[in-house]
Each structure stands twice: as structure tokens, then as C-alpha cells.
C-alpha positions, 0 to 999 in steps of 0.5 A: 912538724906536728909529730914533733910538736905531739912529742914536745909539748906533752915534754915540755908540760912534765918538765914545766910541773917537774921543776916546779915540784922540784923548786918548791919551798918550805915554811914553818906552819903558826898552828896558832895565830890570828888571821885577818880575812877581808871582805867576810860577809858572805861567800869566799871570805865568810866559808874560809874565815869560819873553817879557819877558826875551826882549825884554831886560828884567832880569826878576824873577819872582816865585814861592812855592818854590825848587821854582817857581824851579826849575821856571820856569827849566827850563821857559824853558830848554825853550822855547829857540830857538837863533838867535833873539834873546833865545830863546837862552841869553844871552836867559835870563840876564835871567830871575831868579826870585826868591821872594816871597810878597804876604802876607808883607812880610818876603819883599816886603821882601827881593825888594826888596833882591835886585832892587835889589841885582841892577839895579845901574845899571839902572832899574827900569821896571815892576812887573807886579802878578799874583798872585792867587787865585779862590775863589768861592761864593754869598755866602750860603753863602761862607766868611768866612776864605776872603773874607778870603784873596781879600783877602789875596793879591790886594788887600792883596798887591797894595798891599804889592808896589805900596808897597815899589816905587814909590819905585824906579818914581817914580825912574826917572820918565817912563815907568814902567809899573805893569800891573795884571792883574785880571779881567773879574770886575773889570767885571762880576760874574755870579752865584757869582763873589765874593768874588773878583770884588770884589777884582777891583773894589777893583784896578780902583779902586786903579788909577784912584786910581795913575793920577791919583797918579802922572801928575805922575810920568811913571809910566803905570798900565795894567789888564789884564781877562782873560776865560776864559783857560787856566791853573791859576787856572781850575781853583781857580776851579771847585774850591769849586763842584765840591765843594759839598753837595747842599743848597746845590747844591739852594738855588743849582741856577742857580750849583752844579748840574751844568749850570753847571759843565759850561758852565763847562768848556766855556768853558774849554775853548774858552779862548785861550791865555796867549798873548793876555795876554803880548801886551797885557803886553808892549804895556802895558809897551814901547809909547809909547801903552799903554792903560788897560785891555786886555780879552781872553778870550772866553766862549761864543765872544763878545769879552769886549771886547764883553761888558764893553761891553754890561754898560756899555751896556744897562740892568743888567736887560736885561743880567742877562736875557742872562746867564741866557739865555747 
């Protein structure tokens, strides 16, 4: 039996990766057009919404503050390149910052109008869903209120931007992008993890749902699965832990202790770059062919791309045990 299985599975992975090659679908590529990237302020969003109005794109970066706009303005001034196409001045005129918080419809309402107002007769080719926040504890001892704004910002949030633009994406018709940024906590959920994790899972299912929705639009819905990656979110993601008292620390020593949180660092330590995100943002938002879903980032030196694909391929308990041991 197990010389069986060494011949079917590697069989089974080529033709899983072969019908997904074959299955592949293409779409117009809008070189021109405006874009809506949430949650600019920093990290993901802030790296992609600035190499995207280097590629041309009237690009609306959404940010909390006067002070962020200030700030992600400045910060793409600095990265400059003069000589270079789209890295000069004339390529940072189409970086538009513009305030919007997802928990408020006001503000979501008039990112809309300003947009709308500042495209003109441009279309408005893809809307990039990326704020978010990661608080996370043992579900036992977790804060109800702070489940709650996990909810708020990254799922209802989410939704709110997804509702308000759509009408505008549906008019621009084939090939509109919506790219959703989730997590590898949306694959796969480790131990200390939620509430976060599982607004991770509620955006992997709301994409499934766009995706067949919006096909007889033209409209391509994409998800990007991130690992360890370094920005700011990584830090707020530890913070909770970090801070927990001693009795729970004693109760979940295998989530809050001391040696988690130290492996923790570690790996975000040896986190890529924002870098690795922008690339597939870029792809999923200017290619013919993007992908449903794009998973980078690594942990403890191994793909996520390849622990996505043995949570899905090994028996749950199996793959539980190889947590414990990693």
C-alpha cells in the first residue's frame, strides 16, 4: 500500500496543477485606470498602492488621518527615481491618497465620490480590499469586544468598500479585478490564532461567493494568502500575547509562553519583505491570466505555499502533530 501511495500522489499533485493550468482563464488587461487600495497606510497596502501608480494606475490610497496621507506621500517622494518611468514626479501624481475608515459607511461613502469625481473618464479597474487588523488569544480567554473589531474591520469592513464599488467595477466590465488580501490564517488556523484567523476564513468564503457572482461580468476575483511578512500588522499580532498574565500564560504555556513568542519572533524575523506581496498584487491586478489565489511568505524556512498544501493533503492529525513538532 505505501508503494501505491508513492506513486499516486506525486500523480495526483501534476494532475491537480495540470487542470489547473489547463482551466485558466483569460481577461482584458485596463493599463489605464483607477484603483482603490485599502488600508495604505502602511505595509502591504502602502508598498503595493505605490508600485501600482508607478505602473500608471490612478491610484486611491486609502488611509485613516491627514497625517498617513502626509506621510505615504512623503515616503513615495523619498523612494523616487529619476529617469525611471513612473518612479519620477509625473509617476507620483497618480498616487491620490484619500481618507476612508471601513467601519464607517460615511467616510466609505465619500472615498466613493472623491474617486468618482477625481477618474473623470477613466475606468475604475480594481478595487484592492486590504485593511485589516489581527487580534488574537486562546479562544477561551479571548475578549468578546475585541472578536467583535476583528469582525468590524476586516469582515464587515470589507463588504461595506466591496458594496459601495462594485456598481463602478461591473461598469467597466471585463476584466475588472477585485483582489482580496487574506492571510495563510485563512487556509489554515494554528493554535492562539482567532478571532482573526476566522475573519480570515469568512474573506476566503465571501471571495468564492464574488467570484461565481461576478463572472457573468467579466469581473476576475482573486485572494492573496500572505505568510510571515514584515509589517507593522505582525507586531499587533503579538501584542495581545505578549501581555497576557501569568495564570493564562500557565493555563496555554503551548500558545503564550515565553518560547512561543520567541519563535514567533524568530519567524518574523526571517519574514521577506513587502516586496513578495506587491508582486502578486501587481499580477493579480495587470496580468491576462491572475490566479485565484496567491500564497507567499514563509515560516521556519518552508513556503507557505507548500504548508497550505500539506494542511490540505495529510490527515488533520497528522498535520496537527507536525505543528507541535515545528
Amino acid at each position: 500500500m505505501p508503494r501505491i501511495a508513492l506513486v499516486i500522489v506525486p500523480v495526483a499533485v501534476l494532475l491537480h496543477y495540470a487542470l489547473r493550468h489547463a482551466s485558466r482563464e483569460e481577461y482584458p488587461v485596463h493599463e489605464k485606470g483607477g484603483i482603490l487600495v485599502t488600508g495604505a497606510s502602511s505595509g502591504i497596502g502602502k508598498d503595493a498602492a505605490i508600485e501600482l501608480s508607478r505602473k500608471g494606475y490612478m491610484v486611491f490610497a486609502g488611509v485613516r488621518s491627514q497625517k498617513d496621507a502626509d506621510a505615504l506621500v512623503k515616503e513615495a517622494m523619498a523612494t523616487l527615481k529619476p529617469g525611471v518611468p513612473g518612479s519620477d514626479k509625473a509617476g507620483m501624481a497618480t498616487l491620490k491618497p484619500v481618507i476612508v475608515d471601513v467601519t464607517k459607511q460615511e467616510t466609505v461613502d465619500s472615498c466613493y465620490e472623491t474617486v468618482v469625481k477625481e477618474l473623470g473618464n477613466l475606468p475604475f479597474v480594481a478595487l484592492v480590499n486590504n485593511a485589516g487588523i489581527a487580534k488574537t488569544y486562546p479562544v477561551e480567554l479571548m475578549n468578546l469586544e475585541d472578536a467583535k473589531w476583528n469582525y468590524e474591520v476586516n469582515y464587515f469592513g470589507m463588504i461595506r468598500v466591496t458594496q459601495k464599488f462594485l456598481p463602478l467595477l461591473r461598469k467597466t466590465g471585463k476584466g475588472a479585478r477585485i483582489v482580496q488580501i487574506s492571510s495563510i490564517a485563512g487556509l489554515l488556523a494554528t493554535a492562539g490564532t482567532n478571532p482573526y484567523s476566522s475573519t480570515k476564513f469568512a474573506m476566503e468564503s465571501i471571495s468564492e461567493s464574488l467570484r461565481r457572482e461576478l463572472h457573468p461580468f467579466g469581473i476576475s476575483v482573486s485572494c492573496v494568502n500572505p505568510g510571515f511578512i514584515k509589517t507593522n500588522i505582525l507586531e499587533a499580532y503579538s501584542e495581545l500575547k505578549a501581555e497576557a498574565p501569568p495564570e493564562h500564560v500557565k493555563l496555554y504555556p503551548h500558545v503564550l509562553s515565553k518560547t512561543v513568542m520567541q519563535k514567533e519572533k524568530e519567524f518574523q524575523n526571517e519574514a521577506p519583505t513587502t516586496e513578495v506581496t506587491t508582486a502578486v498584487i501587481v499580477h493579480a491586478v495587470s496580468d491576462p491570466y491572475p490566479q485565484l489565489q496567491y500564497v507567499v511568505g514563509v515560516a521556519a524556512g518552508l513556503p507557505m505555499s507548500v504548508t497550505a498544501f500539506l494542511s490540505w493533503l495529510l490527515p488533520g492529525r497528522l498535520f496537527d502533530a507536525l505543528l507541535r513538532i515545528g
